[in-house]
C-alpha positions as CSV (number, residue, x, y, z in Angstrom):
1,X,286.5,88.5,263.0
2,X,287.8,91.8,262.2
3,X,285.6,94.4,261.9
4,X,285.9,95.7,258.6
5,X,285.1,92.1,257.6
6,X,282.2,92.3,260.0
7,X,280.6,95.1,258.2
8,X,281.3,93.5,254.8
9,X,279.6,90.4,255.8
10,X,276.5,91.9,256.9
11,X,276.4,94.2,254.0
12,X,277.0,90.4,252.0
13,X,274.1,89.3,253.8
14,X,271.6,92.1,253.1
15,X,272.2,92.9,249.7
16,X,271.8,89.2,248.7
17,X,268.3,88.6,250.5
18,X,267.3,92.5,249.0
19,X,268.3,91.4,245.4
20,X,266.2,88.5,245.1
21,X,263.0,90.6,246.3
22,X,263.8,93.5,244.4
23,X,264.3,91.1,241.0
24,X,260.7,89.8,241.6
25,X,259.2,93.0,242.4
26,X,260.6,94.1,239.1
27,X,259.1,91.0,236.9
28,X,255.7,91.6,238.8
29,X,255.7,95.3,237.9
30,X,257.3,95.8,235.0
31,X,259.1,98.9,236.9
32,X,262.7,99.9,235.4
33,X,263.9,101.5,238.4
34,X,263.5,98.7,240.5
35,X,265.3,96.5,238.2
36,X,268.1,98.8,238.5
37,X,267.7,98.8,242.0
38,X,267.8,95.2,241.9
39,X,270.9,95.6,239.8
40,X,272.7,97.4,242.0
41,X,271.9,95.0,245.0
42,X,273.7,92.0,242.8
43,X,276.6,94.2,242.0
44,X,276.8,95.3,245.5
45,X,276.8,91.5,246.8
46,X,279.8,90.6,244.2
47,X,281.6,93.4,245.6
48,X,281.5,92.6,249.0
49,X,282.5,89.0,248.2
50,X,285.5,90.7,246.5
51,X,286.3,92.6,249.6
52,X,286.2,89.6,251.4
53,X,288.5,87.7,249.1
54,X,290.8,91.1,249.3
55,X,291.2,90.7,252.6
56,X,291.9,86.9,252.6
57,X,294.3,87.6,249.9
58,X,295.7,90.1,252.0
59,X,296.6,88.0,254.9
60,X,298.9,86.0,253.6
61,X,302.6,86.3,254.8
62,X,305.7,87.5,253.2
63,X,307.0,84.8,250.8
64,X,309.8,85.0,248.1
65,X,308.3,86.4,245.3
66,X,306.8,89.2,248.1
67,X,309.0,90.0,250.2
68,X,306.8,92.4,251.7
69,X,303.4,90.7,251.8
70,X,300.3,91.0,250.1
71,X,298.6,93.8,252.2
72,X,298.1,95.8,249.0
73,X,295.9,93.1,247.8
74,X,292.9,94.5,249.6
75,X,293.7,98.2,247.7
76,X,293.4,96.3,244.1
77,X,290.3,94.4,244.8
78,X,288.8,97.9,246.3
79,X,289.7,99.2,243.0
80,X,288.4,96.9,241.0
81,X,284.8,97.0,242.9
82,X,284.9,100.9,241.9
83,X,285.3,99.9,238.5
84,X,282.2,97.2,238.7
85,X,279.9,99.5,240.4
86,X,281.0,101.9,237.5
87,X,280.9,100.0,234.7
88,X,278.0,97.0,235.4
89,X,275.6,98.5,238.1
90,X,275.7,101.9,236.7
91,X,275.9,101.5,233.0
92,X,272.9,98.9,233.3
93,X,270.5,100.9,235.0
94,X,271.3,103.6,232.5
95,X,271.2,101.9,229.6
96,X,267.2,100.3,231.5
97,X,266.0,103.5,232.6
98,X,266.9,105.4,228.7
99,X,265.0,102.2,227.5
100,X,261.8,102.9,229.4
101,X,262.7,106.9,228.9
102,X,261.6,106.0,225.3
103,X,259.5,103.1,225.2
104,X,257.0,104.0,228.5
105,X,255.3,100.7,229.9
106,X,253.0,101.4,232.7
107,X,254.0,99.7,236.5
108,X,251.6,97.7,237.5
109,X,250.9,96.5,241.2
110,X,252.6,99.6,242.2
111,X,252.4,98.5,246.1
112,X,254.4,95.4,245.5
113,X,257.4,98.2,245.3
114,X,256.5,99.9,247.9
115,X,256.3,96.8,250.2
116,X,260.1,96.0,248.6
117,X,261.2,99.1,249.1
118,X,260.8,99.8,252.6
119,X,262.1,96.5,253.3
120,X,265.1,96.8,251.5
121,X,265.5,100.8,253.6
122,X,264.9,98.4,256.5
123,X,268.0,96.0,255.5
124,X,270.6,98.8,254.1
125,X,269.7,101.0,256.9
126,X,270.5,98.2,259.1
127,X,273.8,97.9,257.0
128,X,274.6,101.9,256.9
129,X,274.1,101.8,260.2
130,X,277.2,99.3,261.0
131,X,279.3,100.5,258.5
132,X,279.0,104.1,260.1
133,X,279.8,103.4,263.5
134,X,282.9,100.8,262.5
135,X,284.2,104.1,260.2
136,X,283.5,106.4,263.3
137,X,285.6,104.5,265.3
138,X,288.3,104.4,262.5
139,X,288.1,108.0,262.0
140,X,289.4,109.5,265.3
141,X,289.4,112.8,265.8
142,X,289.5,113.6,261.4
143,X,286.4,115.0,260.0
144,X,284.5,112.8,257.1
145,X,285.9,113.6,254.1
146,X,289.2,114.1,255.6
147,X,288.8,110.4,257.4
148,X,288.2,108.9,253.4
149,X,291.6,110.8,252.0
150,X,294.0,110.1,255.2
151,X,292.0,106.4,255.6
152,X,294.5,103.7,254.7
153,X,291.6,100.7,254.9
154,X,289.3,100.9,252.1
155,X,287.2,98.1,253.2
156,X,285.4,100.4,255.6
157,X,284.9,103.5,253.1
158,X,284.1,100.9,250.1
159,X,281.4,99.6,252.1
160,X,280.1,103.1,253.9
161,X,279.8,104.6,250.2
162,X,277.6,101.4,248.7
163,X,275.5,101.6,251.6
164,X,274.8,105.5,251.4
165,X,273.9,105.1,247.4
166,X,272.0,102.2,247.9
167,X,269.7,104.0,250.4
168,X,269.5,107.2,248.4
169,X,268.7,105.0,245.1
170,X,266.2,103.2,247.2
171,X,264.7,107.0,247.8
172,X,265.1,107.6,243.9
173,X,263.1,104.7,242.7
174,X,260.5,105.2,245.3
175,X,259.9,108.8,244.3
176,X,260.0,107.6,240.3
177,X,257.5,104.9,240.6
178,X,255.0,107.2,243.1
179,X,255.2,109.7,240.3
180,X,255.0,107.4,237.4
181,X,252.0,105.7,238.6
182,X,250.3,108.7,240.8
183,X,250.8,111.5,237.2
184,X,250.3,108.8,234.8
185,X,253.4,109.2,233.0
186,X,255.6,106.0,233.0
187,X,258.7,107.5,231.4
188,X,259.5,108.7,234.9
189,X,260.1,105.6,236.4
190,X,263.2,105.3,233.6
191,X,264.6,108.5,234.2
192,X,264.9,107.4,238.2
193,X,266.4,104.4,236.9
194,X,268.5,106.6,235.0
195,X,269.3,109.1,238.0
196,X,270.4,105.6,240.2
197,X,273.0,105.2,237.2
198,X,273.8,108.7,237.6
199,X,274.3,108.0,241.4
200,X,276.1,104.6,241.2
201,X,278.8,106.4,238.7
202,X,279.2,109.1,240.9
203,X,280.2,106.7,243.9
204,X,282.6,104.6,242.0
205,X,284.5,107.5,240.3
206,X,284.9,109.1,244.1
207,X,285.8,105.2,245.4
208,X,288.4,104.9,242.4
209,X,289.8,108.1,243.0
210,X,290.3,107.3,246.6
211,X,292.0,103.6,246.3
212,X,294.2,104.6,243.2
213,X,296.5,106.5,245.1
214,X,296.4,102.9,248.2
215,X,297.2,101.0,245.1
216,X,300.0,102.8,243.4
217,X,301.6,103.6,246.6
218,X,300.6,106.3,249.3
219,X,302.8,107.3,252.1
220,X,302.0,107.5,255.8
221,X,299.8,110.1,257.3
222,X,302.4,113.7,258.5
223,X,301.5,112.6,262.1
224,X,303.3,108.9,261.6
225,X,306.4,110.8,259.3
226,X,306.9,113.2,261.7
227,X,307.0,111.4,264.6
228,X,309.6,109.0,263.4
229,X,312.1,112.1,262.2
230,X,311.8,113.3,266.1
231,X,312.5,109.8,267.3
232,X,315.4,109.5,265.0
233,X,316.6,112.9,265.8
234,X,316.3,112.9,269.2
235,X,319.8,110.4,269.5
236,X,323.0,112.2,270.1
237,X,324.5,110.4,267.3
238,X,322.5,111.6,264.8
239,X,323.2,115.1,263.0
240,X,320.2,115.2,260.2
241,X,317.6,113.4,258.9
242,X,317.8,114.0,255.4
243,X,314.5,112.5,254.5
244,X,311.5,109.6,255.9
245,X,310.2,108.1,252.9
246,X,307.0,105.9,253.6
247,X,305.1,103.6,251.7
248,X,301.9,101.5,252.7
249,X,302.0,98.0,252.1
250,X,298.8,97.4,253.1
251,X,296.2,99.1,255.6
252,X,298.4,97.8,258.3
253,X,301.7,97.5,257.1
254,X,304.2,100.5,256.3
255,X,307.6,100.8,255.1
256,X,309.8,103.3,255.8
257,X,313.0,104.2,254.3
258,X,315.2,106.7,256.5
259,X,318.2,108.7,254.8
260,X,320.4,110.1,257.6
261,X,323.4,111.8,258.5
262,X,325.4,110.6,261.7
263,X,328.0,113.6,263.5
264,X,331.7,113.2,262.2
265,X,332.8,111.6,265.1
266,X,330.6,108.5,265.4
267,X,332.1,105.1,264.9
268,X,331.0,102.3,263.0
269,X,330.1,100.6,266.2
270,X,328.3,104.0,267.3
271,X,326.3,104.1,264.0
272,X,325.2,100.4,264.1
273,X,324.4,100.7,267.9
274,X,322.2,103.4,267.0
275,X,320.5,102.5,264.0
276,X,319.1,99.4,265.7
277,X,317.6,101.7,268.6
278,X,316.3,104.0,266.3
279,X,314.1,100.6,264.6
280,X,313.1,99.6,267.7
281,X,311.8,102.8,269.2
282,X,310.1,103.3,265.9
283,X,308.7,100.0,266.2
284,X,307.1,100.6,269.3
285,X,306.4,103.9,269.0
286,X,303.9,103.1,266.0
287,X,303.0,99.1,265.6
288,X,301.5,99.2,261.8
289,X,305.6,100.3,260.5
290,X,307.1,96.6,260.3
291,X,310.2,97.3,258.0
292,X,312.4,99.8,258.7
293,X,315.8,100.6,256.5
294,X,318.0,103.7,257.4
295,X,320.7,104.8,255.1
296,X,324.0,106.7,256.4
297,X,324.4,109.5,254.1
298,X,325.7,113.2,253.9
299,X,323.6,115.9,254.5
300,X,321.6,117.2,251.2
301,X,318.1,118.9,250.9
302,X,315.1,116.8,251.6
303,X,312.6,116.7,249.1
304,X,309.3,118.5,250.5
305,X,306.0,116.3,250.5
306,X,302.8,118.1,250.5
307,X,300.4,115.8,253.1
308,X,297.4,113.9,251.0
């Protein structure tokens, strides 16, 4: 099993058990921030069954009508769990916490949350905790932000960012209900319903942000682009390279798209000999290209690409 699909799984696995507690803390309390919190453990369990049918999807070889595979299937299912989270777990425990905002009903059996609570830290900790290291290792030697805008694997970031506003919504509704019930004013307990909304619409605008530009096409990191212009023009038969266009397929599938200009006095049987060197080294110089097409052309201005 992969390890992004490792993480997902036990995320699966967490959220699912911490729902159901959540839901019945809620029903015994009457407490409108743990129903949002229990909210946003049912939305986080759909998503990571989404992830996991990305990734299936994903895996599935080239075929006709895709010549190039269905890698980018994991980049639209990302998408759509940003949307989800967005739209269903945030706009629900908005729309719950503005309800108890203005009609206050006291929480009762306050340390039923509690005790619900700090099991469900317990469980998403355990979850944070093994999406963290499996990003870590992703990461390399890129800081954290930088690590979500070079990252080409959503799965991992998808995951990392549900766990981190689970556990600071699970801090938020804790806080709401100790003050609702400790000052006596129950309207509190919506508005940190309301602040989890706030949180969980936050994450999935960040999240959509991110996978938009996966899903609409996003070329290889500089490191990757420049590394196959020096392999290409290290060969003696090679004059230019005009320009290395890239394109990500999926997290590990690129295509790249090489326009070059070969010296004056190459032959045909020069050109050809070293257009299928120049494949191969790129091939094995960086295993996630997998289709390579070079173009003989004159020399002309490359287009400059700003790195994202």
């Amino acid at each position: 099993m992969s390890s992004s699909r490792k993480v997902i799984v036990a995320a699966l696995i967490g959220n699912a058990l911490i729902s159901v507690t959540k839901f019945g803390a809620a029903m015994f309390t009457g407490s409108a921030a743990m129903f949002s919190e229990g909210i946003h453990s049912v939305v986080d369990t759909g998503n990571q069954v989404l992830l996991l049918y990305g990734l299936k999807r994903a895996e599935k070889p080239p075929d006709e009508a895709f010549p190039f595979g269905y890698g980018k299937e994991i980049y639209f299912w990302s998408f759509v769990v940003a949307i989800l989270i967005f739209g269903i777990g945030a706009g629900i425990s908005i729309y719950e916490g503005m309800h108890q905002v203005l009609d206050p009903q006291p929480i009762e059996n306050t340390f039923i949350n509690y005790i619900v609570l700090g099991f469900a830290l317990v469980f998403e900790g355990v979850a944070w905790t093994l999406a963290l290291i499996e990003f870590n290792r992703s990461r390399g030697g890129w800081g954290f932000l930088e690590a979500v805008r070079r990252g080409k694997d959503p799965s991992l970031f998808v995951v990392l960012f549900e766990d981190s506003a689970a556990m600071l919504g699970l801090v938020i509704a804790a806080v709401g209900i100790y003050l609702a019930d400790t000052l006596g004013l129950p309207w509190l307990d919506g508005f940190a319903s309301v602040c989890i909304g706030l949180v969980l619409a936050t994450t999935a605008t960040w999240l959509a942000i991110e996978t938009k530009g996966l899903l609409i096409g996003e070329r290889a990191n500089t490191v990757i682009i420049d590394g196959i212009r020096d392999i290409t023009k290290s060969h003696n038969n090679v004059d230019q390279v005009n320009e290395v266009l890239t394109m990500h397929m999926g997290p590990e599938f690129i295509l790249a798209n090489l326009s070059v200009k070969f010296h004056d006095s190459a032959t045909a049987t020069d050109i050809e000999a070293t257009i299928e060197q120049v494949d191969a080294q790129i091939k094995d110089s960086y295993e996630n290209v997998k289709r390579v097409f070079i173009e003989a052309e004159r020399q002309k201005t490359a287009s400059v690409v700003q790195d994202s």
